[in-house]
Backbone bond lengths (Angstrom), bond angles and torsions (degrees), N, CA, C in turn:
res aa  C-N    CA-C-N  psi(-1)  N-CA   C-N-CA  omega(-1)  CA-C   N-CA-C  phi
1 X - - - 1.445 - - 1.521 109.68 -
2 X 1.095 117.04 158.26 1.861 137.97 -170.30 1.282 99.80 -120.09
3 X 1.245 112.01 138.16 1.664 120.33 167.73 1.724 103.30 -137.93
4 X 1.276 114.91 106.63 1.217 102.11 156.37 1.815 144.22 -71.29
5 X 1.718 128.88 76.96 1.427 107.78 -175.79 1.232 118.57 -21.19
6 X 1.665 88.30 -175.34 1.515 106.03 167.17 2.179 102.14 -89.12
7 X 1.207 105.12 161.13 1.875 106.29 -167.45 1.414 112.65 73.61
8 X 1.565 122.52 1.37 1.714 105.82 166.71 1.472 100.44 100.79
9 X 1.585 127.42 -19.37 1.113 128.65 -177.53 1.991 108.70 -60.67
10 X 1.353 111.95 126.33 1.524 108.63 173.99 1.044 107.22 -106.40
11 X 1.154 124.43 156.04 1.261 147.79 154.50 1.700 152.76 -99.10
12 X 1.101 151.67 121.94 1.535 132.96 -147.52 1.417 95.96 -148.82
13 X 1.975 116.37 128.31 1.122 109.41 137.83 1.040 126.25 -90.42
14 X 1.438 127.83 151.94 1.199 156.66 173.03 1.079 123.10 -114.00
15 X 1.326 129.55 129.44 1.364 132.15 -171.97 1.507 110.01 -84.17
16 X 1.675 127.05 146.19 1.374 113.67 -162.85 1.666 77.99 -114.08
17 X 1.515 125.87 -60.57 1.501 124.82 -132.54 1.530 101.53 -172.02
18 X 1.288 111.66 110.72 1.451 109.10 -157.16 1.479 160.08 59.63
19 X 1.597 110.94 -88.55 1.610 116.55 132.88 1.785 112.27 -129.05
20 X 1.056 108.51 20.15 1.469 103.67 145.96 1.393 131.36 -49.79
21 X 0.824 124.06 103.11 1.778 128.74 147.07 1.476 146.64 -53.57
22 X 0.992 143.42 107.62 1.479 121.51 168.44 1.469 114.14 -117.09
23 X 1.625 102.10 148.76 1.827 105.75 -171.77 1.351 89.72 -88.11
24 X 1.102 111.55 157.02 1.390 119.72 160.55 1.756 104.03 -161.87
25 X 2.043 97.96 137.54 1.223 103.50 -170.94 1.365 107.70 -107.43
26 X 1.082 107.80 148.69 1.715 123.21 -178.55 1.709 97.82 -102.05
27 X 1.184 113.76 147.74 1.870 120.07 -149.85 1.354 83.64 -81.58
28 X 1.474 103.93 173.37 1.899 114.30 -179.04 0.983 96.01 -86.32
29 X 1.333 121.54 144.84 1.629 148.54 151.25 1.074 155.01 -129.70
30 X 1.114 121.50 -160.35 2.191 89.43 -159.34 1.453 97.01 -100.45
31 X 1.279 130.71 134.22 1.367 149.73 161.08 1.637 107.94 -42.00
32 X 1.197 130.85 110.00 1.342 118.90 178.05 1.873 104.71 -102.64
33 X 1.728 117.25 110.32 1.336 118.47 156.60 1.341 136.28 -128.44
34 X 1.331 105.02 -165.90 1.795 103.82 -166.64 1.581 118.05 64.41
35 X 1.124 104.39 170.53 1.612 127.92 179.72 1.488 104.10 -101.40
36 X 1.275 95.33 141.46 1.806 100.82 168.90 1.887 105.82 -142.08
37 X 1.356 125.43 120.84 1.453 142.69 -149.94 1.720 82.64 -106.41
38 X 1.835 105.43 99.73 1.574 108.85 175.30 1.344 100.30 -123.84
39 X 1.543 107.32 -159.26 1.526 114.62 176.31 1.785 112.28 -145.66
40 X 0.957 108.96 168.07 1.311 101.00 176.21 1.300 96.36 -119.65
41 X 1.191 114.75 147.94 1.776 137.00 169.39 0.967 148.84 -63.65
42 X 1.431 160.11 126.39 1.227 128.86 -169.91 1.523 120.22 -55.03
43 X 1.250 122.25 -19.44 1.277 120.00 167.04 1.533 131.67 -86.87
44 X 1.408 99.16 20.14 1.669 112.38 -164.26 1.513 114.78 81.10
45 X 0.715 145.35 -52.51 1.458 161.78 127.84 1.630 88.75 49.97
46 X 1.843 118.16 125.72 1.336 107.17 158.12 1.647 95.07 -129.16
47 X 0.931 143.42 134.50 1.384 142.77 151.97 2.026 104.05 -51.55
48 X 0.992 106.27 127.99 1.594 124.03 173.74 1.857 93.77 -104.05
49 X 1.678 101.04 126.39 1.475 101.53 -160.66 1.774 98.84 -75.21
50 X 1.659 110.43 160.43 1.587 114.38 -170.29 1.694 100.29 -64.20
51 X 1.151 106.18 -25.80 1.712 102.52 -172.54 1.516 105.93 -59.47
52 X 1.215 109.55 -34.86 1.405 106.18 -179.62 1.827 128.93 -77.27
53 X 1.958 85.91 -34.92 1.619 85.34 -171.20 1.528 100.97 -86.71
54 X 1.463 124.63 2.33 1.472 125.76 159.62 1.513 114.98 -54.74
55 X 1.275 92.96 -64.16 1.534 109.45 -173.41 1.763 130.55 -59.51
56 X 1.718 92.93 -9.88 1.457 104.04 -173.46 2.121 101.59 -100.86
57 X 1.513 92.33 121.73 1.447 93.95 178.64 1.196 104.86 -79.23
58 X 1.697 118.21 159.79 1.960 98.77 -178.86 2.096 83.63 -109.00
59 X 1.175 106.34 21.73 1.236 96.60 164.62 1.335 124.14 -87.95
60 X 1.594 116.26 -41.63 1.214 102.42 -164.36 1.989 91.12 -125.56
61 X 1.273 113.80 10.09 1.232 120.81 165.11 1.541 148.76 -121.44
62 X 1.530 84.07 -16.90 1.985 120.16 172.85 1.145 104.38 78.87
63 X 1.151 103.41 -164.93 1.534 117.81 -142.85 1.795 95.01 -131.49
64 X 0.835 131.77 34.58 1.504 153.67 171.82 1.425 142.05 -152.17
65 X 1.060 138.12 -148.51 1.340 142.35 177.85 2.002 101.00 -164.30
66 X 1.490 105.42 163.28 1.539 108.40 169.85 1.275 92.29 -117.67
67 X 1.229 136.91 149.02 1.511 142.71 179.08 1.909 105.87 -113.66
68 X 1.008 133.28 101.27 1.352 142.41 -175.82 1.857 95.03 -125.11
69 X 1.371 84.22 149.24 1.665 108.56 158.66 1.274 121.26 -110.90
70 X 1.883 89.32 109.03 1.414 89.51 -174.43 1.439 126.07 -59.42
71 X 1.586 96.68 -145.62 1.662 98.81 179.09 1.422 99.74 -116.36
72 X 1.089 144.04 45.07 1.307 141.27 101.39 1.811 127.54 -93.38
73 X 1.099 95.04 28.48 1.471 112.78 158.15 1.710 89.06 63.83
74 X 0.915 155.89 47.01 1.647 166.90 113.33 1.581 105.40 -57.87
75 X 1.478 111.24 147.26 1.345 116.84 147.72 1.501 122.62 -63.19
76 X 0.839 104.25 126.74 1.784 112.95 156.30 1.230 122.95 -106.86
77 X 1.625 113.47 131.72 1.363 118.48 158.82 1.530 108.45 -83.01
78 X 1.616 109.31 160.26 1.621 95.13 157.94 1.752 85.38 -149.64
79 X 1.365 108.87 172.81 2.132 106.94 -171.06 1.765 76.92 -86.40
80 X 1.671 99.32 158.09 1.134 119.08 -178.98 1.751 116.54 -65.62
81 X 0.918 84.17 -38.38 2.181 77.07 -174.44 1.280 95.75 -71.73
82 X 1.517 137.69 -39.03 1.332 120.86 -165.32 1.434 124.17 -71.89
83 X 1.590 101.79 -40.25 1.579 120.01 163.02 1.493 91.21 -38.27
84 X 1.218 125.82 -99.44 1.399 143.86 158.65 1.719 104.92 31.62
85 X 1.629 104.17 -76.10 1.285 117.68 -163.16 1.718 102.81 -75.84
86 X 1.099 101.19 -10.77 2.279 102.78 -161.72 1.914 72.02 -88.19
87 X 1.429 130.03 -34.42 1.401 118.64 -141.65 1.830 89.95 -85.93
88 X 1.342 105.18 -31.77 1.748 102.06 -155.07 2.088 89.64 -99.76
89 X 1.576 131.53 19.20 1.039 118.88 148.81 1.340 124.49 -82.40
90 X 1.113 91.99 -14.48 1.985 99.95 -178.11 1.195 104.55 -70.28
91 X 1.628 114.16 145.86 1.267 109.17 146.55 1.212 129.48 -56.19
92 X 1.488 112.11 164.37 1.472 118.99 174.23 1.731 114.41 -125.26
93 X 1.119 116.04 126.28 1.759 101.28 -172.09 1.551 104.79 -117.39
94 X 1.396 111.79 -179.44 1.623 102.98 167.27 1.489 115.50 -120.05
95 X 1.485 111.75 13.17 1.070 137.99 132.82 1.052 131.37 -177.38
96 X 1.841 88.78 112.75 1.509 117.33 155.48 1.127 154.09 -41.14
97 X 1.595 140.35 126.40 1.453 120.08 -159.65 1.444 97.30 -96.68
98 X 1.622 106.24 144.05 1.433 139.44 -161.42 2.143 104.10 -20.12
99 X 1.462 88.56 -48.80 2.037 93.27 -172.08 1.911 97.65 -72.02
100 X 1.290 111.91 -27.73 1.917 71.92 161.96 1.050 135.06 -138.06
101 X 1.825 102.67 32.20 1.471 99.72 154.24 1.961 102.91 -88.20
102 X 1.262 125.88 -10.73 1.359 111.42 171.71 1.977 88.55 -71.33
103 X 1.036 142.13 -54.70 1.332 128.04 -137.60 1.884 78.74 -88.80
104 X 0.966 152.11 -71.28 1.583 125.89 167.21 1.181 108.44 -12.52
105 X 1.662 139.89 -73.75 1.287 116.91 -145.96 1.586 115.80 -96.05
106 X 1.727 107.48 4.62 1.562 119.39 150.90 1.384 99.32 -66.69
107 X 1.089 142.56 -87.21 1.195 138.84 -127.45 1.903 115.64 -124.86
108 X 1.186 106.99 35.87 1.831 133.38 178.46 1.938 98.37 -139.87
109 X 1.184 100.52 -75.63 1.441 120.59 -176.25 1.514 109.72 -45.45
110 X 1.153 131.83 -46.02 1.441 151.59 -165.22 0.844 111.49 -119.64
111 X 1.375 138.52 8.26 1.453 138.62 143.81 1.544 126.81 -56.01
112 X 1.449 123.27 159.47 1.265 112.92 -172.59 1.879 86.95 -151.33
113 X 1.793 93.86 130.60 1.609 93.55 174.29 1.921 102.05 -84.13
114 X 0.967 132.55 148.60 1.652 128.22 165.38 1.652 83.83 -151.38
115 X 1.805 90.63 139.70 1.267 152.43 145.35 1.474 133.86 -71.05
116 X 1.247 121.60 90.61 1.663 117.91 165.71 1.763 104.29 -41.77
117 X 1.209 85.20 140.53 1.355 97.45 147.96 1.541 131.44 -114.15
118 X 1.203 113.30 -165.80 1.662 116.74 -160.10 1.613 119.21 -34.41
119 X 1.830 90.77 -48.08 1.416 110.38 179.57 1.496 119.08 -87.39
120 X 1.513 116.38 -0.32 1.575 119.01 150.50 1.251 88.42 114.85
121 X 1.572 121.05 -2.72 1.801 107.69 172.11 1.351 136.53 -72.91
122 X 1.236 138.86 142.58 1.810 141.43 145.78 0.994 93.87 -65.91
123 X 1.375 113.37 165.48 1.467 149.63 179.55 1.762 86.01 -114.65
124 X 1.120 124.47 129.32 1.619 120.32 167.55 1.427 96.83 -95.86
125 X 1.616 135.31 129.02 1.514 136.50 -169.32 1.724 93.25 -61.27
126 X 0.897 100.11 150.02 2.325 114.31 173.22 1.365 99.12 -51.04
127 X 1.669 122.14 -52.15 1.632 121.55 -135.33 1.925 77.68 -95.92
128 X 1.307 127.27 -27.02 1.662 118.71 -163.14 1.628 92.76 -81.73
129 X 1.571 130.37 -39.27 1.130 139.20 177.28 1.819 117.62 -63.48
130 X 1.404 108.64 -28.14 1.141 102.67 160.40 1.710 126.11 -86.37
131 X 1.378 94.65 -31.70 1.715 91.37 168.12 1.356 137.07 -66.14
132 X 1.308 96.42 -24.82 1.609 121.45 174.12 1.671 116.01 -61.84
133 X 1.262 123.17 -40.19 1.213 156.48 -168.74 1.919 94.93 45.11
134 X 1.240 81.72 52.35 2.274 93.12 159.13 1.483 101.36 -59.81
135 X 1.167 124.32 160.91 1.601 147.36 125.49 1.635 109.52 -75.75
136 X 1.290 87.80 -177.16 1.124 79.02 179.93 1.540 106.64 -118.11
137 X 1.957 136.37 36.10 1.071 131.98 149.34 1.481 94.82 -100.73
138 X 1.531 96.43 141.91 1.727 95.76 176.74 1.815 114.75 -147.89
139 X 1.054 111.49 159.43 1.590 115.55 174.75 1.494 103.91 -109.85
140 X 1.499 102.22 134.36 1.612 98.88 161.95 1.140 117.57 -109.35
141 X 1.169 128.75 159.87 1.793 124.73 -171.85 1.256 119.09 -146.09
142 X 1.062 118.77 134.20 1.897 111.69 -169.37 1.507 82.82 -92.34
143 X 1.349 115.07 152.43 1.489 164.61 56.08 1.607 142.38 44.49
144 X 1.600 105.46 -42.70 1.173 102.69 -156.50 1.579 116.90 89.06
145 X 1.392 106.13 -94.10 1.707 96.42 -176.52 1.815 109.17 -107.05
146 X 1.223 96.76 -4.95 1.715 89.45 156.16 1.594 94.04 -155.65
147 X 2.102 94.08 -179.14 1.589 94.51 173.77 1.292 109.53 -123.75
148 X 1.487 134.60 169.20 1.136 139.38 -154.44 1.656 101.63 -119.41
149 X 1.457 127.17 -179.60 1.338 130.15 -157.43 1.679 96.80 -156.96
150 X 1.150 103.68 99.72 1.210 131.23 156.81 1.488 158.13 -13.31
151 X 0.916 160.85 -4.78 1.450 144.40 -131.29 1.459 109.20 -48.49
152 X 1.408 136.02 98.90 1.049 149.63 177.06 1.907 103.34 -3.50
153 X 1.307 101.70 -92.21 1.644 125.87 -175.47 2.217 99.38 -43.13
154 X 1.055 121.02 -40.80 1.394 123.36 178.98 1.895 103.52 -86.94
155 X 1.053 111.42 -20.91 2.249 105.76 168.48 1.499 77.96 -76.91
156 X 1.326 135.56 -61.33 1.726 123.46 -137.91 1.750 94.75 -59.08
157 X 1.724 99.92 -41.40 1.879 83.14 -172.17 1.155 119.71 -84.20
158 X 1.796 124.26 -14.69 1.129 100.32 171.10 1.544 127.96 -66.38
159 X 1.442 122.59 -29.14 1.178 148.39 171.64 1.770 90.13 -30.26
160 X 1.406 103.43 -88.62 1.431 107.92 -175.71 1.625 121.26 -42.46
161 X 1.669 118.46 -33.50 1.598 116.51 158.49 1.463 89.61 -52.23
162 X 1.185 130.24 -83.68 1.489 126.60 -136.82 1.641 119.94 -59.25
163 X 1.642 102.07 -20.60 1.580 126.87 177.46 1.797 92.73 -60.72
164 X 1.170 119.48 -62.34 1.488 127.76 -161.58 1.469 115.20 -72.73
165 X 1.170 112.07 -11.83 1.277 120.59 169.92 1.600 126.52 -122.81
166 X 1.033 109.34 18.54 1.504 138.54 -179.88 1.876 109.56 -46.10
167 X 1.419 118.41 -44.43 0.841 112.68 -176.04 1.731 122.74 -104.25
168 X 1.442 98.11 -0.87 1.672 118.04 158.16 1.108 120.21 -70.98
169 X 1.478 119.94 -45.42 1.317 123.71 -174.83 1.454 120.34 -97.22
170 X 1.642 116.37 15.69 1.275 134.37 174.24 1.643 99.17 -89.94
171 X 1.262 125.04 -52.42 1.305 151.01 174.52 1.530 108.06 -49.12
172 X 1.353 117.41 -59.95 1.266 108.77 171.00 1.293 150.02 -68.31
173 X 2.259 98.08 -25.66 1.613 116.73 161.01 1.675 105.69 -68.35
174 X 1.150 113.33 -18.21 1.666 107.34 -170.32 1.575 105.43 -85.48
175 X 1.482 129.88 -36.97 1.488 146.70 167.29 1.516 91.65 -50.52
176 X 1.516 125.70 -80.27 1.514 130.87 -143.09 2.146 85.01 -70.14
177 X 1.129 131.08 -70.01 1.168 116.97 -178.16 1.486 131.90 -22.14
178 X 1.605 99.44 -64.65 1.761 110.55 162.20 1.342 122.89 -50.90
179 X 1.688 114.22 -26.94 1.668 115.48 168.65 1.300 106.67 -61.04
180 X 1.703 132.48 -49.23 1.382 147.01 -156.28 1.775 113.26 -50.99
């Protein structure tokens, strides 16, 4: 189970040895929200909006992003130390059974570190930009602990799914929480 504090700080039990437990906290980090309506470039190029690269300390969040495709097949950003810290809770084996060396070489293997530059841009890699099948109008959207990447025209409809079901899926975060 996950508990988010109050300040972004998470939390996880983990089972040690029977019904033992142990908490263990994952460091605070920056909340990623809202929508931001960008574009991508002919050079790949996305501008990451200033609200964000304000808000990101490179102390306790770095000075980058990891670029993965999630599991709704979107890009994800996440800030570099946190990626970092979600990557070095996992175990590591020297052999792994089949479900997580595939989920290692989704999301280790096929990862991509990017860097803004001066003017606040990523470079989106060619081969992640073709898999993605982006345009080049796009929405970005925080997450919580990372943000996701868009195709402009496919955020507008999910928006409208999520508009129409607004009060279903209020009902169900309030059920699964009270289960927690």
């Amino acid at each position: 189970m996950a508990y988010v504090e109050e300040g972004g700080i998470e939390t996880h039990e983990i089972p040690i040895a029977g019904d033992l437990w142990e908490t263990e906290t994952l460091a605070e980090h920056l909340v990623l929200f809202g929508e931001h309506e960008l574009s991508i470039d002919d050079k790949n190029r996305m501008l990451v909006p200033s609200e964000i690269r304000k808000a990101i300390d490179p102390e306790t969040d770095g000075d980058a992003f990891f670029l993965v495709t999630g599991i709704n097949h979107k890009l994800w950003l996440y800030p570099e130390k946190y990626y970092e810290a979600l990557a070095l809770r996992m175990q590591s084996e020297m052999a792994p059974e089949e479900d997580m060396l595939a989920f290692d070489q989704l999301n280790f293997a096929m990862a991509s570190r990017v860097e803004w530059d001066k003017q606040g841009r990523i470079l989106v890699p060619d081969r992640v930009l073709k898999k993605s099948g982006l345009g080049k109008e796009i929405t970005l959207i925080g997450m919580r602990d990372h943000a996701e990447i868009w195709n402009r025209a496919d955020w507008d409809a999910r928006i409208d799914e999520l508009d129409q079901k607004r009060a279903e899926i209020a009902v169900r975060a309030k059920q699964r929480q009270a289960n927690t």
